[in-house]
C-alpha positions in Angstrom: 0.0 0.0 0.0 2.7 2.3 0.1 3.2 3.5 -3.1 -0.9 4.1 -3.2 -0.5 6.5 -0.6 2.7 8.2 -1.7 1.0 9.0 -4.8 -2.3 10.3 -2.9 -4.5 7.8 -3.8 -6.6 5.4 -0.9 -6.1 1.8 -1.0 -9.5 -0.2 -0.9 -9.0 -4.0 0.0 -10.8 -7.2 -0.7 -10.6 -10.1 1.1 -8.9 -13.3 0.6 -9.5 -17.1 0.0 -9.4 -18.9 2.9 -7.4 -21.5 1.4 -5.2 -19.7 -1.4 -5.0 -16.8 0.6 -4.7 -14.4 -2.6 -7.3 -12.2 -3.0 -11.1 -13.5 -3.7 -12.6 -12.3 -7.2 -15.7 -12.8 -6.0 -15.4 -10.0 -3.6 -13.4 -7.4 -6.6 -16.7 -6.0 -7.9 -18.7 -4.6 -5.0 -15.1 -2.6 -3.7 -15.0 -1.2 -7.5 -16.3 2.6 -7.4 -16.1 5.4 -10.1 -12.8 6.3 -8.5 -11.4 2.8 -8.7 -8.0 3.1 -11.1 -6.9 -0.7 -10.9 -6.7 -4.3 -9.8 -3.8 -4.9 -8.2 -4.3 -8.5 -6.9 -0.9 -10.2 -4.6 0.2 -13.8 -5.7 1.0 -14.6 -2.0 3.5 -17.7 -0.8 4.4 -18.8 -3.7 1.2 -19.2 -6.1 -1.2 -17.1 -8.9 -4.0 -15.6 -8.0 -6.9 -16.5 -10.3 -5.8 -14.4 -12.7 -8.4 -15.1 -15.5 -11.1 -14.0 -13.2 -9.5 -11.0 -12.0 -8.7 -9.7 -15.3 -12.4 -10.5 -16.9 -13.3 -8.4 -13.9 -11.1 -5.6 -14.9 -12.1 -5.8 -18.7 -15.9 -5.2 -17.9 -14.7 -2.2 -15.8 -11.9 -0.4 -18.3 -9.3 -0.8 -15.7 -5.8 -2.1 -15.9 -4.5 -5.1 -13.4 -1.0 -5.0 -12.0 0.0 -7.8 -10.3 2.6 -7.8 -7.5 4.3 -11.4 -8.5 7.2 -10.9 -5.9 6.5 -14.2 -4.3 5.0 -16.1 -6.9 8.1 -15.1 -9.6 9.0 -18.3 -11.2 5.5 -20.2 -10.6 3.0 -20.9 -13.3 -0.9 -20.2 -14.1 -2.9 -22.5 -17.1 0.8 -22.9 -18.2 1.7 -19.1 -18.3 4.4 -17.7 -16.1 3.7 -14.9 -13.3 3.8 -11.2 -14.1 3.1 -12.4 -17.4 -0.3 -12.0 -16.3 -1.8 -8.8 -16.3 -1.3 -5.2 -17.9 1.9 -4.9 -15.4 3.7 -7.2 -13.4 5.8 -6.8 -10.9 8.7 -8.1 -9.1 11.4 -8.0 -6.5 14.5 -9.6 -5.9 15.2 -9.3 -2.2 17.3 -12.2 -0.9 14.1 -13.6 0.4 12.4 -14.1 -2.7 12.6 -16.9 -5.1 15.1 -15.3 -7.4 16.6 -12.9 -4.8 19.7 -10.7 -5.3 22.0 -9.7 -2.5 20.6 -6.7 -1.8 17.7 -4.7 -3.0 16.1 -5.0 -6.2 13.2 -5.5 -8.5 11.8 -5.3 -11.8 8.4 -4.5 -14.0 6.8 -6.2 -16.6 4.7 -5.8 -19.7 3.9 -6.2 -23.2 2.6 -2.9 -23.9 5.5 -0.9 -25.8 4.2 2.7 -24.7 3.8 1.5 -20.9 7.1 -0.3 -20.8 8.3 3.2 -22.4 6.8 5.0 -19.6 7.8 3.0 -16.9 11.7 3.3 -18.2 11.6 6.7 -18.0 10.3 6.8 -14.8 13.1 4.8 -13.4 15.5 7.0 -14.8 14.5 10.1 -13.3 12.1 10.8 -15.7 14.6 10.8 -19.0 13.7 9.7 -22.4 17.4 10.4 -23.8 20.5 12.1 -22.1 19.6 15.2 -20.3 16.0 15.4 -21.5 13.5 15.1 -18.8 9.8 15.2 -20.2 8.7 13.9 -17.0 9.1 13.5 -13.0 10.8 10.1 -12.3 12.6 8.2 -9.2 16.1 6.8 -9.3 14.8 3.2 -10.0 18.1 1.7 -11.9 18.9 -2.0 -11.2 22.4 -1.5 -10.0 25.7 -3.1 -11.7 26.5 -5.2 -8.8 22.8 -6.7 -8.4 22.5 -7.5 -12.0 25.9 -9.5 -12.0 24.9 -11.7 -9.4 21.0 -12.0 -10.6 22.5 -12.9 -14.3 24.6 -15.7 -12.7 21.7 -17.3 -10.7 19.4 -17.2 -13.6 21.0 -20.2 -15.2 20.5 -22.1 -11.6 16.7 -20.1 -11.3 14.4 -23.3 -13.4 16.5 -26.1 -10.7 15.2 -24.0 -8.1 11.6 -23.6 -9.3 11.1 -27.4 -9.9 13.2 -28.0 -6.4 10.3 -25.9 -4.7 7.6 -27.1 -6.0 8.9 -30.7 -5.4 10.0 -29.6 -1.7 6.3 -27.8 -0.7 4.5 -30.9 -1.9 7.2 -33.4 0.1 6.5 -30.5 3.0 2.2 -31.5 2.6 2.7 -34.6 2.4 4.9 -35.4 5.4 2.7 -33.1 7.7 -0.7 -34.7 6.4 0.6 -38.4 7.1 1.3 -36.7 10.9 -2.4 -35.7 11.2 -2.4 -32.4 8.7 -5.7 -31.3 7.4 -5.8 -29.2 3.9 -6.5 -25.4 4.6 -9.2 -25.7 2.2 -11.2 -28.5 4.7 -11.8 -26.6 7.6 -10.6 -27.0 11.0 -8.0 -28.7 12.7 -4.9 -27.6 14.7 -2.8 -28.2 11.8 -3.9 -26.6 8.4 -1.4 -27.2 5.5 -1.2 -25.0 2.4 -3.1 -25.8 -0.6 -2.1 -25.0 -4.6 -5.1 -24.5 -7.0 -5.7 -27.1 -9.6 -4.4 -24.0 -12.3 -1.3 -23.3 -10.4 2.3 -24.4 -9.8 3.9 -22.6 -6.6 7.2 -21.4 -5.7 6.4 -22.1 -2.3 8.3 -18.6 -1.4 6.8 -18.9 1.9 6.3 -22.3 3.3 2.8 -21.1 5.5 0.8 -23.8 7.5 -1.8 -22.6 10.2 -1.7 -24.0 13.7 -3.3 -23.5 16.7 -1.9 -22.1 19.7 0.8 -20.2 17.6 2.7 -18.8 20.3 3.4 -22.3 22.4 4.1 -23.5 19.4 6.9 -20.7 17.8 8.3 -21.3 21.7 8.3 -25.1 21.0 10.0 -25.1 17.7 12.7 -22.3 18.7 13.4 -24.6 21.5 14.0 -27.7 19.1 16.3 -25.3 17.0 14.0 -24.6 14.2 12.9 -21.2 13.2 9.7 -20.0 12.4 8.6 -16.8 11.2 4.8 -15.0 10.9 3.9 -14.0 7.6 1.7 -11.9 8.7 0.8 -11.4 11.7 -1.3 -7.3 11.0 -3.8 -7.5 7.6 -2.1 -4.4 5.6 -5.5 -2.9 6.5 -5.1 -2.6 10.3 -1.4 -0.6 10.2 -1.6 2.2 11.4 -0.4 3.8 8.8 -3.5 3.0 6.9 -5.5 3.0 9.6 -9.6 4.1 8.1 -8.3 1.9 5.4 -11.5 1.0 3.0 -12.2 -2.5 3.4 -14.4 -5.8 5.0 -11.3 -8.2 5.3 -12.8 -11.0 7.9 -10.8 -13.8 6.4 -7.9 -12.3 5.9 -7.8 -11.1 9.9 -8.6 -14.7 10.7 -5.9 -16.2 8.8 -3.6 -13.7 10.5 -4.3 -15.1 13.8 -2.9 -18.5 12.8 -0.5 -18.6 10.4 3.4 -19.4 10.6 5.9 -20.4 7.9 8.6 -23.0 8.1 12.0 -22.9 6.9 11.6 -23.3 2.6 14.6 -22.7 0.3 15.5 -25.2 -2.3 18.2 -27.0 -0.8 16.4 -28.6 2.1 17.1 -32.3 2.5 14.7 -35.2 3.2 16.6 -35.8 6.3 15.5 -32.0 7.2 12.2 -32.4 6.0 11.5 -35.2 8.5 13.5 -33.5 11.2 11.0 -30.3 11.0 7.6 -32.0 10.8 8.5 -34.5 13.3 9.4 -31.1 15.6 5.7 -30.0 14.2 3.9 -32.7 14.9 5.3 -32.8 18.5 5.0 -29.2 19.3 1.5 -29.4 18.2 1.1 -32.5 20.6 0.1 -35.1 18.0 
């Protein structure tokens, strides 16, 4: 939301899917207003958000979708690749993200030839050739050091996709067999993620849901295994957007509950087991 409100316009938010987590499309239409100046739907932990719908949405309404693919860069929807998806997409390439640099980073994406103009210019303060500024712009340049290194992990980038994948569904499947329910079937002290029929995931974040997340953080630091919250405050309760537009009942739920386990795409059986034994015990089972 930051940039929306460094630019001076007000965010309005639409809820999730409780078992996705992206945002739901069948919620897009009744936040859309004669103000409304695009979709910008989040393809969160690792997978596309149902893209087809969200952009049928958009066509009906005359408004462009720009898709924040920094978690999902890599993954695949009905075959296409994210940030491929939309009239923008965009990505980043923290450390943390599935093709992360060593520092800070990102990129935009398009087909349109005037917006990928546009956006060029923009990134270099506003120039369309040497010393000719038609425009306001930001200091946006990918830096020489960044690019070197992203360039060299590239050709180690599709071993790491399929690695993922392979990894998130090894993840599921060991934490099912030790009495994991599907987030998409309801209740249970241990949820496990769940990829859409469509999709291939990057697992970027490997996110269960558990209950009793604080005994069980306390449990798993204590068996040496990290856990992080991502997220523990919906975007619209900040403060800083605080009177925030916006009904987003699942998405506070979710919050309550979810934690990620460690997920990069060198973890080894023997560490898969290790962690969702250490699950299944801090959880009791």
């Amino acid at each position: 939301g930051e940039m929306i409100a460094l630019i001076g316009a007000k965010p309005v938010f639409v809820d999730i899917e409780p078992d996705t987590y992206n945002i739901d499309p069948s919620k897009i239409e009744a936040a859309i207003t004669s103000k409304t100046k695009a979709i910008m739907p989040v393809s969160l932990y690792g997978q596309c958000a149902n893209m087809d719908a969200i952009n049928a949405i958009a066509k009906k309404h005359a408004l462009p979708v720009i898709e924040d693919g920094a978690q999902s860069f890599g993954a695949t929807y009905k075959g296409r690749r994210s940030n491929g998806l939309s009239t923008v997409g965009c990505t980043s390439f923290f450390p943390s993200k599935p093709l992360g640099g060593y520092g800070d980073s990102g990129a935009c994406f398009t087909n349109d030839a005037e917006l990928a103009k546009l956006m060029r210019e923009i990134s270099l303060h506003g120039q369309d050739r040497r010393y000719h500024h038609p425009r306001i712009g930001i200091n946006g340049r990918l830096d020489t050091l960044q690019a070197a290194i992203l360039i060299a992990k590239m050709s180690l980038f599709p071993a790491e996709v399929e690695a993922r994948a392979e990894i998130g569904e090894r993840y599921i499947q060991l934490l099912n067999e030790k009495g994991g329910v599907p987030v998409s079937e309801g209740q249970g002290k241990l949820r496990t993620p769940v990829v859409a029929a469509e999709n291939t995931s990057v697992f970027a974040q490997f996110t269960i849901q558990v209950t009793g997340r604080e005994t069980f953080t306390e449990r798993m630091q204590a068996a040496g295994i990290p856990t992080a919250v991502h997220y523990p405050v919906p975007l619209n309760q900040q403060p800083a957007l605080a009177g925030s537009v916006g009904d987003t009942p699942v998405s506070e739920d979710a919050a309550t509950r979810v934690v990620s386990l460690p997920m990069h795409p060198y973890l080894e059986e023997k560490e898969l087991v290790e962690i969702t034994g250490q699950v299944a015990k801090a959880l009791d089972f």
